[in-house]
N, C-alpha and C positions, 0 to 999 in steps of 0.2 A: 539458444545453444544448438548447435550440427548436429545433425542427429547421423553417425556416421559407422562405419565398423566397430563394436567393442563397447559401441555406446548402447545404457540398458533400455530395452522393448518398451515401448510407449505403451500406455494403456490400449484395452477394445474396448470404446466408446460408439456402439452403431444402435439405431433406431429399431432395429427388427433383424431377425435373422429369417430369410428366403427359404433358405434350404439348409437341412442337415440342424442338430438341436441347439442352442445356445453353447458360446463359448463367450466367457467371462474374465477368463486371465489364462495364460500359460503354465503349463504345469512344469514344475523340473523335471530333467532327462528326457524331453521331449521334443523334435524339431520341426519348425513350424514354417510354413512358406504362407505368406501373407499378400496376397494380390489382388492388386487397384486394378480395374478393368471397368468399361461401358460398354453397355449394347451396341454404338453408333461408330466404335473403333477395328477397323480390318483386320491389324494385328490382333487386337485382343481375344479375339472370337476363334483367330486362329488358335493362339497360346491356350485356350482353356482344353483342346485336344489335348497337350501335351502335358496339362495338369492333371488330367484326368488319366494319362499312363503314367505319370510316375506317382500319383498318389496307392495305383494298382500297383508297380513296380513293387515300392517299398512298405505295401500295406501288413508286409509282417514284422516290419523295423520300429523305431518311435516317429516316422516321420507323418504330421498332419497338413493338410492345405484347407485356409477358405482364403477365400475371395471375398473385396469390399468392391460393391456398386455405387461409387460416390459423387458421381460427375453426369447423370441421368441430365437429357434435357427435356425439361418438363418444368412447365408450372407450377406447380403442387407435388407435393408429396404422397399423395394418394394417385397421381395423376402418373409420376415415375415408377410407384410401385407397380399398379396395373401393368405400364409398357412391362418393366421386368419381367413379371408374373407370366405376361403373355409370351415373352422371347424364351425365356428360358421353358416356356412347355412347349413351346415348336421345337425351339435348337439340341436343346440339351436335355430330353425324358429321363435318361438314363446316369443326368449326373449323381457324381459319388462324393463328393465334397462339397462341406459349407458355402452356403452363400447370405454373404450379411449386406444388408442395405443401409446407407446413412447420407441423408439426405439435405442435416445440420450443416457439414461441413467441417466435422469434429473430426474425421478421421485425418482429412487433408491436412488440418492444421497441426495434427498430433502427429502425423508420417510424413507427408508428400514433401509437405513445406518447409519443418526443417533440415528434409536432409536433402531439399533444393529439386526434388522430382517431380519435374512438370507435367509430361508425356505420359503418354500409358498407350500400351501397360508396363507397369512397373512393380517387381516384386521385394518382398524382404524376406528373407531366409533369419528366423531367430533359432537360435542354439539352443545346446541343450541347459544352460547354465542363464538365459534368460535375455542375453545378450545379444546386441545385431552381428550376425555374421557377413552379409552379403546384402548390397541394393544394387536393383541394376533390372536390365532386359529379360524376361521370363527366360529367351532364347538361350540362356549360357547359363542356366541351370543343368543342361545334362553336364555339363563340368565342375562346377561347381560344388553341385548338392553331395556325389559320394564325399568328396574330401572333406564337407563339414559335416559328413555321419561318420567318417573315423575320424574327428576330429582333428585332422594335419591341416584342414584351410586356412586358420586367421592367424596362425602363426606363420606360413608361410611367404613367402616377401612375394610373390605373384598375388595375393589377397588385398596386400598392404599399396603396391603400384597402382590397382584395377581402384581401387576406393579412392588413392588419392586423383587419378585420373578421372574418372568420376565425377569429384567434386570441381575438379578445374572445370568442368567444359560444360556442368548444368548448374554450376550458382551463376551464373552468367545469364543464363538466359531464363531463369527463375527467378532474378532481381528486375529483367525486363517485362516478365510476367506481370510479377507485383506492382511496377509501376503504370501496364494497360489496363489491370485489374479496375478501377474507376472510372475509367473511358468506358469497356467493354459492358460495367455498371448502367452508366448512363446511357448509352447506347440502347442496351435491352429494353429499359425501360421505356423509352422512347417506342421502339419499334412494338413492343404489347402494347401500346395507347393505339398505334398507327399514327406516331407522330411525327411524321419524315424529317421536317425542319429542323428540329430538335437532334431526331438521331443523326443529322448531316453535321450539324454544330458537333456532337461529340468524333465524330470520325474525323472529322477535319482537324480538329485538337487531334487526335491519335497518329494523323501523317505528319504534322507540324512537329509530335517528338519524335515520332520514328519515322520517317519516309519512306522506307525498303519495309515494312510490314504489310507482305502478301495479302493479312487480312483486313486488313483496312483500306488499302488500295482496293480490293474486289466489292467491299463494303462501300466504300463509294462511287465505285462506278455501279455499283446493283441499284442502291439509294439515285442518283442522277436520272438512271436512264428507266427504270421498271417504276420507280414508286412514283418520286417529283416527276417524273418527265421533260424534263430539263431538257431539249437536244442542243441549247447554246452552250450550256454548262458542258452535259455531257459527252459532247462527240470528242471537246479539245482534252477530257478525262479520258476516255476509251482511247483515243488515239493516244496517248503517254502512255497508257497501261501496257498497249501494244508496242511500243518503241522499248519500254523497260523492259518487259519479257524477250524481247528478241534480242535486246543488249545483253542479259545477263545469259542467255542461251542456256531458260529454264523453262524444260517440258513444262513442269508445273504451270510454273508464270501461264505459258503460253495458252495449254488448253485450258485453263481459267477463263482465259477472255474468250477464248471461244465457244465457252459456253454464257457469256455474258452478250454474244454476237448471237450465238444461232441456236440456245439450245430450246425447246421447244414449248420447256415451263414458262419463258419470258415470252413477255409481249415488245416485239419487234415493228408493233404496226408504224409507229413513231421514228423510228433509225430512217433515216436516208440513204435509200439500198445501194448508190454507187459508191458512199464510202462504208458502207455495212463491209458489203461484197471485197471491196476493194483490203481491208483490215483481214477479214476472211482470208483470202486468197495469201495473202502475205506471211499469216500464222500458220497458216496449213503448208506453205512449202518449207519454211522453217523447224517444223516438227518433221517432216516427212523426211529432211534433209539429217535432222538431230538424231533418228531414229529410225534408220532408212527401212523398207519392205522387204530389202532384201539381207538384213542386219538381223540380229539374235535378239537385238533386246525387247521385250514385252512390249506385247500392241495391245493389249485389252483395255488399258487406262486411258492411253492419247487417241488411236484410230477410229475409234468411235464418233469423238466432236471433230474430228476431220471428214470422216463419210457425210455428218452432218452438213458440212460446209458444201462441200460436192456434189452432194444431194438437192440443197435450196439452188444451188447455181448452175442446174441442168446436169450435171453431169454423172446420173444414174450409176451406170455401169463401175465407174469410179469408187462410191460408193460402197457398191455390194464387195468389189476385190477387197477394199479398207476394213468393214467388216468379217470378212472370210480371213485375214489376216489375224485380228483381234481372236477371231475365235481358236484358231489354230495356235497362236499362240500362249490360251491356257495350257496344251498341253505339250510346250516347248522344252526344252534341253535341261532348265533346270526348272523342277517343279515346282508350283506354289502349291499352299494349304489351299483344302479339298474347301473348307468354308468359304475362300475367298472366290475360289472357282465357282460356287452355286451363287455367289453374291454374284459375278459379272456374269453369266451364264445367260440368262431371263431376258436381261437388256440387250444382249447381242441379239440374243435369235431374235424377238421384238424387232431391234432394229434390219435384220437382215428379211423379217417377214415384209417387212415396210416396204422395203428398197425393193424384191421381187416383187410384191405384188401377190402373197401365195404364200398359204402354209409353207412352214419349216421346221425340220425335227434335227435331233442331237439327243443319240438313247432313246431315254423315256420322255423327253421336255421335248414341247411342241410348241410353234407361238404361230399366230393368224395376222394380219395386219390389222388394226387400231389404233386410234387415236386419245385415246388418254395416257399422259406422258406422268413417270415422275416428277416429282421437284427436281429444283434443279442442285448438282452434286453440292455436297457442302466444300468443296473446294472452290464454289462458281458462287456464290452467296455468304453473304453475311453470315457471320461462325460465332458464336454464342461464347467459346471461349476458347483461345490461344490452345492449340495440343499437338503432340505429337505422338503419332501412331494413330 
């Protein structure tokens, strides 16, 4: 059954409650905002700011919020909880609402799944009468929420368009979820053995039904060139990888590979640097050209494996202006959330201590040049499971 506007609140079925005291069932005349979120999601981290004002907004109204942790990636169960335990006494001291953990997989099946909600984060707004009012993007709740606390939302025909809209554009790619879902199975399992073979065999099924899936394309060029060390396989893979991303004139695509080319968690000793270089230099004007220096749009995502490239190929100074871009552009024309800002913050100046040669400060954060790198981004490796956001 869809689980969709008007249709009634699925059970709370979670393994432990995080934060704030158990809740059990929904009470009548109470409105409840219910949100899937993970630690390892940019959005998400942002959106729990904004849970956290309007949970104070309305805390003299009936409205309540928690949050389900459902998509942890961890081994265990005990292994997810600790990461939670740990993020949220760094991030969030001062949170004010629930936090439930489930780790079964009970809540996705009871929410996410059938009302086709892949991505996250994704919230559900229930009424007062027990009923789903609202699924969708945390970000249009400021619109949203007063109108289903006077109660004019679900009856209004902008509620009824937004849901049906909704479900056109995410059963679609919920029904393509569930069928990687057994690839992405066999895959993991594979790759917890360290069994590359194995996990090559399943990603090779995974292009053979989808061939345009980002994450299986990066999956095996990661698998080819870092694990098997393949470079007969590998170069004629990185080189498509590289032809697709410049055809489809997707930043994404693009700085993907270039983090599969240069970024400094992989081991490159194996690539043959005239076509290493040569693939390098091709992505990087292509991005540069996509997203010019002199252009508005955000440099802190792609500038960075572009300096990287400029960097390995002499070109220092190149570099540091790439980086100086990136950074200046967290604080561009239209703002991003201040979370997302300390997440890329670290890595730039890092990166810009590198390229100088020399402490570098920004306020109170300072970085020194070193060589212990991150892993490498989860857009540049193999992805544990299909998400958006």
């Amino acid at each position: 059954m869809v689980l969709q506007m008007k249709s009634p609140a699925p059970s709370i079925k979670v393994d432990t409650w995080l934060r704030g005291e158990p809740l059990t069932n929904f009470q009548p005349g109470k409105v409840y905002i219910v949100e899937f979120w993970a630690t390892w999601c940019e959005l998400c981290v942002a959106e729990m700011l904004q849970l956290m004002r309007l949970q104070e907004k309305y805390k003299d109204s009936v409205l309540e919020v928690f949050a389900v942790a459902s998509d942890e990636d961890a081994p265990t169960a005990g292994e997810a909880r600790t990461k939670l335990d740990a993020w949220l006494t760094e991030k969030c001291p001062n949170l004010i609402y629930r936090i439930a953990f489930d780790f079964t997989g009970k809540m996705n099946r009871l929410w996410r799944e059938p009302s086709f909600s892949a991505g996250l984060p994704t919230s559900f707004v229930v009424d007062r009468d027990g009923q789903i009012a609202f699924i969708g993007r945390p970000s249009r709740l400021d619109e949203v929420l007063p109108e289903v606390l006077n109660g004019s939302w679900r009856t209004s025909d902008k509620a009824k368009a937004a849901d049906t809209e909704r479900i056109a554009t995410s059963e679609p790619i919920a029904r393509e979820q569930a069928l990687k879902k057994p690839i992405d199975d066999r895959f993991w399992a594979a790759v917890n053995l360290e069994d590359w073979k194995t996990a090559l065999w399943a990603i090779e099924e995974g292009i053979a039904l989808m061939p345009d899936d980002i994450n299986f394309r990066l999956a095996h060029a990661h698998l080819v060139l870092h694990k098997i060390q393949d470079m007969w396989t590998g170069l004629p893979v990185m080189s498509q990888l590289v032809r697709d991303a410049i055809d489809k004139s997707s930043e994404d695509w693009m700085v993907s590979a270039l983090d599969q080319l240069f970024h400094p968690a992989n081991d490159h000793s194996r690539l043959p640097p005239a076509e290493r270089f040569a693939m390098g230099k091709e992505l990087s004007e292509h991005i540069l050209a996509l997203n010019p220096p002199q252009g508005a749009g955000p440099k802190f995502r792609s500038y960075p494996a572009v300096a990287r490239y400029y960097h390995e190929n002499g070109n220092n100074d190149r570099a540091i202006e790439l980086v100086e871009l990136a950074l200046t552009s967290l604080d561009g024309p239209e703002p991003i959330p201040a979370e997302l800002k300390e997440q890329y913050l670290p890595d730039l100046l890092q990166a810009l201590a590198k390229y100088r040669g020399g402490k570098v400060c920004c306020g109170a954060l300072f970085a020194a040049p070193q060589n212990n790198f991150q892993k490498v981004p989860k857009r540049g490796r193999p992805r544990r499971k299909d998400r958006n956001g």
